[in-house]
C-alpha positions in Angstrom: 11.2 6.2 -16.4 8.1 5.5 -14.3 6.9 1.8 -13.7 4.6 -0.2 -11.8 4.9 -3.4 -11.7 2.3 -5.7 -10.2 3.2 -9.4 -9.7 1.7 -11.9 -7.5 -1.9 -13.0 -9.5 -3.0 -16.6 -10.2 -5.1 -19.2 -9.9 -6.1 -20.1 -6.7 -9.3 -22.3 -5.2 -12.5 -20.5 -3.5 -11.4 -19.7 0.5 -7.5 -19.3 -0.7 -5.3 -16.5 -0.2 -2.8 -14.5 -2.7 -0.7 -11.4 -1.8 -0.4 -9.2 -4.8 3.0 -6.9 -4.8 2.8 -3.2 -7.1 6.7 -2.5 -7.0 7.0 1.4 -8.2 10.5 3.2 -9.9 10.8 6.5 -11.4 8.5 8.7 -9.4 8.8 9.4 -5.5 6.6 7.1 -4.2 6.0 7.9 -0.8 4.5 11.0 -1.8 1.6 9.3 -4.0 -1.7 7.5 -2.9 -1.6 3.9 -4.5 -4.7 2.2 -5.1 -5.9 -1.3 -6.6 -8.2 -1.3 -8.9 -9.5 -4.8 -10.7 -11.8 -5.5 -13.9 -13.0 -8.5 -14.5 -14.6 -9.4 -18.2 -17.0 -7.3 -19.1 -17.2 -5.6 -16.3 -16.1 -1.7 -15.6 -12.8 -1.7 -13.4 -13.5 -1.0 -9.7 -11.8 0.4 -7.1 -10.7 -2.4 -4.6 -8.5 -0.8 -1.8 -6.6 2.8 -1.6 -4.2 3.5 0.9 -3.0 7.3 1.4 0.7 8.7 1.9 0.4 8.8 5.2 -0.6 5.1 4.9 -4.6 5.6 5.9 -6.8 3.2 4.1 -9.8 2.8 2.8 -11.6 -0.4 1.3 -14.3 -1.4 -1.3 -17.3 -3.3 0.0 -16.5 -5.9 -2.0 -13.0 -6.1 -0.3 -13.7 -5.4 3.5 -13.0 -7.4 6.3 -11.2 -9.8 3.8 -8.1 -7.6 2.3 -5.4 -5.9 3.3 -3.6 -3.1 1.9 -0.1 -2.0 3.0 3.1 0.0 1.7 6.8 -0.1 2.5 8.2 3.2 1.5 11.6 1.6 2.0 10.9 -0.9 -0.9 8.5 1.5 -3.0 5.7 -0.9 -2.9 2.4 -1.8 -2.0 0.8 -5.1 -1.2 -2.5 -6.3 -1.4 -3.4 -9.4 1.0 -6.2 -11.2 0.0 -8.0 -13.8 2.0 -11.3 -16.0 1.7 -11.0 -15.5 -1.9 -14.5 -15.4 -4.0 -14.6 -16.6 -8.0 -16.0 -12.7 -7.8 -12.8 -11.5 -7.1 -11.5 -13.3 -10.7 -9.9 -9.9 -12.5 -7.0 -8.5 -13.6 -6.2 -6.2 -10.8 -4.3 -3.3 -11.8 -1.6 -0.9 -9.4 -2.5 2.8 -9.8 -0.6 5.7 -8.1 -1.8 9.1 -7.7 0.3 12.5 -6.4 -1.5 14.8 -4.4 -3.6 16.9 -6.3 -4.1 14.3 -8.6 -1.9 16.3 -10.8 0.4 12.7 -12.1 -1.0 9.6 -12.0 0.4 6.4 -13.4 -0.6 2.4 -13.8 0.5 -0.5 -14.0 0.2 -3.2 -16.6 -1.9 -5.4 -14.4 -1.9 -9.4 -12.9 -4.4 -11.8 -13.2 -6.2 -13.1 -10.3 -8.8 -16.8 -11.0 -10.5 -18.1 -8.3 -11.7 -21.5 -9.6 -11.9 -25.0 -8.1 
């Protein structure tokens, strides 16, 4: 059974940090792309940070210069560090992982991140 599980959201003040963890079963994850995607109320969900198989990476505007995306094959799972954290970044961000080809792709149920004071 495929799963990805994202953990690691919740509330945090303006300029804090939060590492958010996608843990993956059921599928051979070091062969797919995972990427974080977030949507935030009434918004469209946007993609935040993508990192390849090969673990090349690519980042959002809104995202650059202040996350982080990694992967430990040996864990199956993907972080996303997040620093200097905006109340624009309040979403659910959401684990997605893609095979090559885009031919299976699979998400996860999602974590809620508020940045409030």
């Amino acid at each position: 059974q495929v799963q990805l599980v994202e953990s690691g959201g919740g509330l945090v003040q303006p300029g804090g940090s939060l590492r958010l963890s996608c843990v993956a079963s059921g599928f051979t994850f070091s062969t797919y792309a995972i990427l974080w995607y977030r949507q935030a109320p009434g918004k469209e969900r946007e993609l935040v940070a993508r990192i390849s198989s090969g673990a090349s990476t690519y980042y959002a505007d809104s995202g650059k210069g202040r996350f982080t995306i990694s992967r430990d094959n040996a864990k199956n799972t993907v972080y996303l560090q997040m620093t200097s954290l905006k109340p624009e970044d309040t979403a659910v961000y959401y684990c997605n992982a893609v095979s090559a080809g885009l031919r299976f792709q699979y998400w996860g149920q999602g974590t809620q991140v508020t940045v409030s004071s």
